[in-house]
C-alpha positions in Angstrom: -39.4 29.1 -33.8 -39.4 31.4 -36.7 -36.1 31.1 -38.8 -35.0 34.8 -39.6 -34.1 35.2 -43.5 -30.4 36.8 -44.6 -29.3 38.3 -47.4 -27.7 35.5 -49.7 -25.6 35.6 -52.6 -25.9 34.2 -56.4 -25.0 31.1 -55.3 -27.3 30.9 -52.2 -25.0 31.2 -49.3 -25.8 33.5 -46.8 -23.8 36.6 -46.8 -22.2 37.7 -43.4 -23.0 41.3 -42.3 -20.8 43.7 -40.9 -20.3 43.2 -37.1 -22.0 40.2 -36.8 -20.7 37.8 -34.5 -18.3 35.1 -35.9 -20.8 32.3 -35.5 -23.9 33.5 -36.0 -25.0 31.1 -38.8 -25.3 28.5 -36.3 -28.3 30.3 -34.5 -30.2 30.6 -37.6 -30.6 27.2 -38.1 -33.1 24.8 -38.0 -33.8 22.8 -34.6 -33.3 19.3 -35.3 -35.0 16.6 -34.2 -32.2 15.3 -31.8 -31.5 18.6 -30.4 -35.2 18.7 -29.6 -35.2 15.1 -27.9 -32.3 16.2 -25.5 -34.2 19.3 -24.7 -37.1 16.9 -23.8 -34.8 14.5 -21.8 -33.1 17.5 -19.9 -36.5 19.0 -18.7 -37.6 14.8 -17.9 -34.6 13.7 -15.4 -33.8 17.4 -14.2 -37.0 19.3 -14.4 -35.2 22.2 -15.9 -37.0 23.7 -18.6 -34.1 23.7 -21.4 -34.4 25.7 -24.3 -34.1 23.5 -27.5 -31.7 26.0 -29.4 -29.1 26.9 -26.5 -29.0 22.6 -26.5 -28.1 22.8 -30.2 -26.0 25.7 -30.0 -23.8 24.1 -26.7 -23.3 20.8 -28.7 -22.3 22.7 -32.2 -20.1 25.4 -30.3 -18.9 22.8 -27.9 -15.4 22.5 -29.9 -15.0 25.6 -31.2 -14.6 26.5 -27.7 -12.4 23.9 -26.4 -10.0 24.8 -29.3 -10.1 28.9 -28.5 -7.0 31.0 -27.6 -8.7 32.4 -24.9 -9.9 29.1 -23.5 -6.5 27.6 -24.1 -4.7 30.3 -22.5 -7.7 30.1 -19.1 -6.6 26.1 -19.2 -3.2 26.5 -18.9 -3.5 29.2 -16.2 -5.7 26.7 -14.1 -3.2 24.2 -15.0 -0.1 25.8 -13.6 -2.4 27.2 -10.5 -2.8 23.5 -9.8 0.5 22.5 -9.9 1.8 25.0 -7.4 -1.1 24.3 -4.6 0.4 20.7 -5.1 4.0 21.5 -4.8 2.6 23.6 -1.5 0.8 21.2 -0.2 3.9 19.0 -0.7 5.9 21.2 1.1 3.5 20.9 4.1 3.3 17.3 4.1 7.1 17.0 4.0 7.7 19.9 7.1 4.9 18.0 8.8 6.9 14.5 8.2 10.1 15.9 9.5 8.4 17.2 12.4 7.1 13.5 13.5 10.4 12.4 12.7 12.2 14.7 14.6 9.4 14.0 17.5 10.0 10.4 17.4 13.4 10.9 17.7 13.5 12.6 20.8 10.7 10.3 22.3 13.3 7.5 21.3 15.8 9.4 23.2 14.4 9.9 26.4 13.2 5.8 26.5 16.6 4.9 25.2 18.3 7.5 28.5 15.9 8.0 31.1 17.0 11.1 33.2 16.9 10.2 36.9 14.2 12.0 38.9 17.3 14.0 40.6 18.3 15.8 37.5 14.6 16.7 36.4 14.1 18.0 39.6 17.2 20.2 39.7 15.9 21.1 36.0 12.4 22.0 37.7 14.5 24.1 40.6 16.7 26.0 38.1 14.0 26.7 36.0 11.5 28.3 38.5 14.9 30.4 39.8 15.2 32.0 36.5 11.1 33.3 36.8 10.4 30.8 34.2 6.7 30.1 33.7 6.6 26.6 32.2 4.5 24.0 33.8 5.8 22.4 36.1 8.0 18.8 35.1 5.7 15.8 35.6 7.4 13.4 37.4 7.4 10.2 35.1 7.8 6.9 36.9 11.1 4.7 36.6 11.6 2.8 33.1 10.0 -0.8 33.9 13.0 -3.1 33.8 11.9 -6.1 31.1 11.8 -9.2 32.5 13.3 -11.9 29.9 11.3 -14.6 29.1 12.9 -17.8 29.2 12.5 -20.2 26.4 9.7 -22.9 26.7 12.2 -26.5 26.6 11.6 -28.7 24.4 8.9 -31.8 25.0 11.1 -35.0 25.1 11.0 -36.8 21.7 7.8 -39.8 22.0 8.3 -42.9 20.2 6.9 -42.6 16.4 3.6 -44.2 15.5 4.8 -45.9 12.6 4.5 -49.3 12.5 7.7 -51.6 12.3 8.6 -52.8 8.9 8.0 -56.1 8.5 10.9 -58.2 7.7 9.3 -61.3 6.0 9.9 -61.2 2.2 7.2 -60.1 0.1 6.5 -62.9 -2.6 5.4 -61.6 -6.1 
């Protein structure tokens, strides 16, 4: 690639032009040698035919724009996007909870008082008096009665193994 030649000063710094972009004197340099290599290893493991000076001009620019005002300003926007689709999804998961709470509660209810089958069918009578359209109440079968398990006894105590202690002195 043919390196384009810019006006210079006494000293031999390039001069910037008028309306040239701010960083500009990074395009007009040299490939280097590692730049080149990660061209070659880009088009190797991803087949993608990389072009040697956008490689060198992504890893030079690379901080320049990470420290930009208009990057910055694009972060924290994303930033404070993110935090409210957490506190919504937050607020989901607590309405969600309180649901299953309030579901388990009522479940608990009707095991802890069973209605007898005479007040849910004068329930089902009333409600198909007033033109109510709701299915029809289920009958649910009586609440099983538990049946107490009585404690296993005890085995009678057996004799120990152990062997008696002698009782003739030991001589030392």
């Amino acid at each position: 690639m043919a390196v384009k030649k810019m006006a210079q000063d006494a000293a031999g710094r390039r001069k910037k032009t008028v309306g040239e972009p701010p960083m500009a004197v990074h395009a007009e340099k040299e490939i280097t040698a590692t730049s080149q290599r990660v061209a070659d290893y880009i088009k190797e493991q991803t087949g993608y035919d990389a072009d040697p000076m956008s490689v060198q001009l992504g890893s030079i620019l690379r901080g320049d724009f990470q420290r930009d005002p208009a990057n910055q300003e694009r972060l924290a926007a994303r930033k404070a996007e993110m935090a409210e689709e957490a506190e919504a999804r937050a607020e989901r998961k607590t309405e969600r909870d309180e649901k299953r709470t309030a579901k388990a509660a009522r479940k608990a209810e009707e095991t802890a008082n069973p209605q007898p089958k005479a007040v849910k069918a004068a329930k089902a009578v009333k409600a198909a008096k007033t033109g109510a359209k709701d299915k029809p109440a289920k009958a649910t079968p009586a609440p099983k009665t538990a049946v107490k398990k009585t404690a296993a006894k005890p085995a009678v105590k057996t004799a120990t193994r152990r062997r008696a202690a002698t009782t003739a002195p030991v001589e030392f």
